[in-house]
C-alpha positions in Angstrom: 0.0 0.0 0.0 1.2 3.5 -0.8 2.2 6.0 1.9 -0.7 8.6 1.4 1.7 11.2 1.8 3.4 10.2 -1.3 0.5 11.3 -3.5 -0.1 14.3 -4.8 -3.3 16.1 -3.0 -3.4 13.8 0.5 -1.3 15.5 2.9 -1.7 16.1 6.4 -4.8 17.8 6.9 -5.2 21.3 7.8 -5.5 22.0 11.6 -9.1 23.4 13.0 -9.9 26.7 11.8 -6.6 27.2 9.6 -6.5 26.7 5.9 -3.1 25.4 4.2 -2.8 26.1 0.7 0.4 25.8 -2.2 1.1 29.2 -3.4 4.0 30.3 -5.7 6.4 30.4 -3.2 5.8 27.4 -1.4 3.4 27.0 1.3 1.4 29.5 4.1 -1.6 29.0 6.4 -4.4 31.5 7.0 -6.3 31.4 10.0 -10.2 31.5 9.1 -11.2 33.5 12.5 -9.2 36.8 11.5 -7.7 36.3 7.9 -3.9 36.4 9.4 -1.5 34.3 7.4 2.0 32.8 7.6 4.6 31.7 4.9 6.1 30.9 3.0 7.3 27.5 4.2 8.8 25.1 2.4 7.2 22.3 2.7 3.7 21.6 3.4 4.1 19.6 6.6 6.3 22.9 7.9 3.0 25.2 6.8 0.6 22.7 9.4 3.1 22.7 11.9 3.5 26.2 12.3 -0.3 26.7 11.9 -1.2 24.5 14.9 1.8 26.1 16.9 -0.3 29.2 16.4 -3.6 27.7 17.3 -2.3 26.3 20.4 0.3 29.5 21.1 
């Protein structure tokens, strides 16, 4: 069976309330409460870390 991380579009899933979305220069997270955002990082798993840092910060 194939790690789902390996394929393209099944990632780790994006923390409660936060959004984590590709952009051009990588990755960035926007918290859906109050619109603030963080990025780029460069991987997506960096993005959802830093996004549940925030949420639990």
């Amino acid at each position: 069976m194939t790690d789902p991380h390996e394929r393209p579009g099944h990632g780790p899933a994006d923390p409660d309330g936060y959004l984590v979305e590709q952009t051009r220069g990588g990755y960035r997270w926007t918290c859906r409460a109050d619109g603030r955002t963080a990025g780029p990082f460069a991987s997506r798993e960096e993005a959802v870390a830093s996004a549940e840092a925030d949420r639990t910060g």
